[in-house]
N, CA, C and O of each residue as an XYZ file, in Angstrom:
308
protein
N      22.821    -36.384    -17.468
C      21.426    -36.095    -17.214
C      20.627    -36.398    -18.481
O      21.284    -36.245    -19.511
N      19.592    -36.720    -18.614
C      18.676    -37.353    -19.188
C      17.593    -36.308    -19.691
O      16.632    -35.913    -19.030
N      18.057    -35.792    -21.483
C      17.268    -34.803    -21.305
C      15.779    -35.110    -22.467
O      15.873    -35.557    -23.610
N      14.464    -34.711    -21.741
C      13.396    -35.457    -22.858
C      13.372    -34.628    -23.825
O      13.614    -33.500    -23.396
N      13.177    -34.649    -25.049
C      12.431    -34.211    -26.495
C      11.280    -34.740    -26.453
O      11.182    -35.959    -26.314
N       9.971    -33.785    -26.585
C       9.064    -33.285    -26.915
C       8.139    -32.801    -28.317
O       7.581    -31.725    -28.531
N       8.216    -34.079    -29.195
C       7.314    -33.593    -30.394
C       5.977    -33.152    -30.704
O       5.401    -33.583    -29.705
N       5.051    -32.574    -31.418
C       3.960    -32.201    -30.839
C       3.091    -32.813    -32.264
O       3.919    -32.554    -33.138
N       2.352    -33.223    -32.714
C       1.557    -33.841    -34.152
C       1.332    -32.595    -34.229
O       1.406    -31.923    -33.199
N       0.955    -31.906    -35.644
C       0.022    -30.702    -36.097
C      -0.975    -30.515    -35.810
O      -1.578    -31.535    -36.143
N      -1.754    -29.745    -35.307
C      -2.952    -29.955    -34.993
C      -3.574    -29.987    -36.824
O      -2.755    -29.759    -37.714
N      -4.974    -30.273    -37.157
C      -5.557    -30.362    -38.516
C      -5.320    -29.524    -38.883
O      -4.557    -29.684    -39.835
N      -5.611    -28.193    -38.624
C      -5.735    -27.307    -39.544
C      -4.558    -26.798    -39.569
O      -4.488    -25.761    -40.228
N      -3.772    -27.091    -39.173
C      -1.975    -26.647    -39.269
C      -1.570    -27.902    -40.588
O      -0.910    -27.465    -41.531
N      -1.873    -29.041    -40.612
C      -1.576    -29.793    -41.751
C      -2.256    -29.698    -42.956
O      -2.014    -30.187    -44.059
N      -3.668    -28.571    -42.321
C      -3.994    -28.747    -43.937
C      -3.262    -27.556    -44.616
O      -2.696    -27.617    -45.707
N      -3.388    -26.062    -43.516
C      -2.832    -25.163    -44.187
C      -1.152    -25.001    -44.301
O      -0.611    -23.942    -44.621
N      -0.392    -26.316    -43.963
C       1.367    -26.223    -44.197
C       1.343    -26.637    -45.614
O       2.121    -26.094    -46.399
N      -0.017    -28.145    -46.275
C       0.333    -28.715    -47.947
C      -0.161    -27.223    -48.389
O       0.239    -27.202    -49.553
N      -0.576    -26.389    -48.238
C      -1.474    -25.272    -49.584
C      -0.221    -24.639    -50.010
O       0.697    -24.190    -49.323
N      -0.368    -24.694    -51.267
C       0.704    -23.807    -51.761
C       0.503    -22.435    -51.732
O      -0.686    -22.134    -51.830
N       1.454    -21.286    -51.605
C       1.174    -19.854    -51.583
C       0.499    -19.685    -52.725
O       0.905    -20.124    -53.801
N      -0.754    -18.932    -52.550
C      -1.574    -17.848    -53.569
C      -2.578    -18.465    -53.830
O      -3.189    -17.961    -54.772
N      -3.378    -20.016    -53.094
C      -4.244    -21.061    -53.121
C      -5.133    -20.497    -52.074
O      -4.619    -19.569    -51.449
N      -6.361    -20.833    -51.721
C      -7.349    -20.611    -51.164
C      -8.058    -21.709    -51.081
O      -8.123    -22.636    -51.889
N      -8.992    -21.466    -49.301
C      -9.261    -22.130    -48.350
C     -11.147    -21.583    -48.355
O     -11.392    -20.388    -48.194
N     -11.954    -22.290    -48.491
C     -13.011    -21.957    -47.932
C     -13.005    -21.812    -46.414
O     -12.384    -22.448    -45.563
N     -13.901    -20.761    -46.306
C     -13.684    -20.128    -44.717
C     -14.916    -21.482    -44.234
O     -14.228    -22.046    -43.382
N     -16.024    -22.149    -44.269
C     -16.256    -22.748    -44.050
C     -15.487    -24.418    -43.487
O     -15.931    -25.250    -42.696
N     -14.771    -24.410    -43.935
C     -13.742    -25.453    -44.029
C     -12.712    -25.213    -43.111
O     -12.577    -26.091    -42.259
N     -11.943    -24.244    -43.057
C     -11.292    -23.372    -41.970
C     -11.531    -23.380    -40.551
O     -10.660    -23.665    -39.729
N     -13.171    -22.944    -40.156
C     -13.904    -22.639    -39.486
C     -14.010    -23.964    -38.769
O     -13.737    -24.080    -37.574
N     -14.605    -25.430    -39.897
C     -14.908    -26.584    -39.418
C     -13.701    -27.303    -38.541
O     -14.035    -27.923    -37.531
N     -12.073    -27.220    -38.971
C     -10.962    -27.180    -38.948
C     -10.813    -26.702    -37.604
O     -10.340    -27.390    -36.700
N     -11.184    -25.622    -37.485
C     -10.945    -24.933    -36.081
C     -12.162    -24.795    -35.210
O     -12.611    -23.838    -34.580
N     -12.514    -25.889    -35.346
C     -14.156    -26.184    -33.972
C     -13.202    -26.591    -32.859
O     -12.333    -27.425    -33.112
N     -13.310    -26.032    -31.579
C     -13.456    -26.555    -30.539
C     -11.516    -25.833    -30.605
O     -10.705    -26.372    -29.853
N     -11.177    -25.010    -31.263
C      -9.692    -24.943    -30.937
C      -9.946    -23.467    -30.704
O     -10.882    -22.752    -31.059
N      -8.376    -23.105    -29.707
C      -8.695    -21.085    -28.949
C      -7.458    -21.223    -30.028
O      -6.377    -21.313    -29.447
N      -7.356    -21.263    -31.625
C      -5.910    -21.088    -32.293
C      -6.917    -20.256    -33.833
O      -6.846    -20.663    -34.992
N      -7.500    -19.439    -33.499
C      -7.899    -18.675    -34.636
C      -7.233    -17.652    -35.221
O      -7.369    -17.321    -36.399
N      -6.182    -16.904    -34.061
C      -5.631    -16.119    -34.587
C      -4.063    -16.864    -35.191
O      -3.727    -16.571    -36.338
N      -3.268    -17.701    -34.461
C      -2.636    -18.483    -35.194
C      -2.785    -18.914    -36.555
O      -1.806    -19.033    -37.292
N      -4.198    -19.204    -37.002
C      -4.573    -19.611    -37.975
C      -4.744    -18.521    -38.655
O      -4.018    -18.923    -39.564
N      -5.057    -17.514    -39.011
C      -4.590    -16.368    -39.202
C      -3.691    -16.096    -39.656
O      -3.673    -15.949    -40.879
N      -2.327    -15.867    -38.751
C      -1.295    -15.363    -38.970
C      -0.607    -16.307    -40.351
O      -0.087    -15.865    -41.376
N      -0.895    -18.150    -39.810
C      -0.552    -18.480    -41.172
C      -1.477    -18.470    -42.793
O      -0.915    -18.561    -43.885
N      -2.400    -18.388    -42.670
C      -3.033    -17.772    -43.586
C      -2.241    -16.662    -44.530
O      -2.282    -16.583    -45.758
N      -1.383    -15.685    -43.435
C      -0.968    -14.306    -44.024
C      -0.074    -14.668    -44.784
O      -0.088    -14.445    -45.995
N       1.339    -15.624    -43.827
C       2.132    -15.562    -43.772
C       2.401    -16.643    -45.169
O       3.520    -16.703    -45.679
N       1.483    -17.291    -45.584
C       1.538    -18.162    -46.697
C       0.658    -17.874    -47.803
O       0.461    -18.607    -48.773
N       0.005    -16.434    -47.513
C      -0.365    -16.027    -48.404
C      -1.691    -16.595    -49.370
O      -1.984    -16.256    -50.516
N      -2.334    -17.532    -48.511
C      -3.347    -18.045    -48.890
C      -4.458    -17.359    -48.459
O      -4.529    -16.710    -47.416
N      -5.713    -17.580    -49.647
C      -6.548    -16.260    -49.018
C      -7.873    -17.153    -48.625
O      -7.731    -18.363    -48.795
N      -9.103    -16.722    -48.137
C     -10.233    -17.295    -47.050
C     -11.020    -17.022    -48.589
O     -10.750    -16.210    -49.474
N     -12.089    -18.047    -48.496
C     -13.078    -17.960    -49.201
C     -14.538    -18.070    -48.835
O     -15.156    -19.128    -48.709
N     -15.129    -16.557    -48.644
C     -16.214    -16.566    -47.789
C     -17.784    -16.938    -48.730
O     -18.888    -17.217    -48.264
N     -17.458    -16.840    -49.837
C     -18.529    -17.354    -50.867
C     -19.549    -18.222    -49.994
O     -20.711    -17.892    -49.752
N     -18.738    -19.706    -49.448
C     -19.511    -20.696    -49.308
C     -20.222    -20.606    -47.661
O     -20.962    -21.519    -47.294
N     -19.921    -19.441    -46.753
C     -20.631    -19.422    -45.808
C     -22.223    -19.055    -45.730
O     -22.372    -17.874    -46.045
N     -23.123    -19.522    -45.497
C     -24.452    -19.474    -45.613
C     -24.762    -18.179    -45.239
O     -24.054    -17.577    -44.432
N     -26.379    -17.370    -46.064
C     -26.539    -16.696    -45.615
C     -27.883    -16.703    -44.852
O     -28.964    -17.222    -45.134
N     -27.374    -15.781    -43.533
C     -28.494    -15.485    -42.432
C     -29.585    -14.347    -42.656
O     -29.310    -13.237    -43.111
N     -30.675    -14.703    -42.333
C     -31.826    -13.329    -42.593
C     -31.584    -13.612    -40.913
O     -31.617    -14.530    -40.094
N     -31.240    -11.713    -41.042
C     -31.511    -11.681    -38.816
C     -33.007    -11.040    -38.855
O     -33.548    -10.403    -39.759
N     -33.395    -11.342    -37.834
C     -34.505    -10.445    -37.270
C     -34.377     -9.244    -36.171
O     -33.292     -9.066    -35.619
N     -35.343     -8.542    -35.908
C     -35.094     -7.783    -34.519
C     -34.310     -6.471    -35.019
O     -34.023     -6.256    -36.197
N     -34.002     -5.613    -33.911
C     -33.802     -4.411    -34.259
C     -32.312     -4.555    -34.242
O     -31.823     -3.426    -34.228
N     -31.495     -5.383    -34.237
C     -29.732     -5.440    -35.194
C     -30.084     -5.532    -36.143
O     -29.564     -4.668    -36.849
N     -31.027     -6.396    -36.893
C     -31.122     -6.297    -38.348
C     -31.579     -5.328    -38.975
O     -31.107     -5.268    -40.110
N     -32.558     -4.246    -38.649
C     -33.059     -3.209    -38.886
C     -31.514     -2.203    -39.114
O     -31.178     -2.060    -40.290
N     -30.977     -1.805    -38.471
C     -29.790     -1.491    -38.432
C     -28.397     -1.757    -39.462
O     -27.656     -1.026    -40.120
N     -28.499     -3.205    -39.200
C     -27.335     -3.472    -40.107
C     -27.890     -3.582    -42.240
O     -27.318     -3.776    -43.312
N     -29.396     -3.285    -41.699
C     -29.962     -3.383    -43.449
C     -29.664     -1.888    -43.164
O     -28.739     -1.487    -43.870
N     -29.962     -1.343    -42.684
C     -29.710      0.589    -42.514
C     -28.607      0.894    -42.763
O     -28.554      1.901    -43.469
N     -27.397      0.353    -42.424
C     -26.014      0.536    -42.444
C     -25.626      0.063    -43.750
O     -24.894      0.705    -44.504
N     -26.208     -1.259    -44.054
C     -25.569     -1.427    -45.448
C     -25.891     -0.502    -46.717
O     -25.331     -0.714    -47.793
């Protein structure tokens, strides 16, 4: 019987985060761009943990909200 093998390419952001070496960091922007249009965020995640590389939220832009969430979340902070 004739049995098939099944290889699968990495998806991107699995090749970028397999070269990072442990204890290196990823802009979360970059991450984020990496994972447009993919349902693998928590995957991405887990290797994040599991390689010990950490997110770098520095470079995500910041939002002025309006409306009464923002009233709130300036209240909360």
């Amino acid at each position: 019987m004739n049995e098939l093998e099944f290889t699968f390419a990495p998806r991107p952001w699995e090749s970028v985060l397999q070269d990072m070496t442990p204890g290196s960091s990823i802009s979360a922007a970059h991450l984020l761009t990496l994972l447009e249009g993919e349902d693998d965020g928590e995957e991405a995640v887990q290797m994040l943990n599991d390689k010990q590389i950490s997110l770098d939220i520095s470079t995500l832009p910041k939002v002025a909200y309006t409306g009464p969430a923002a009233l709130r979340l300036r209240t909360e902070q």
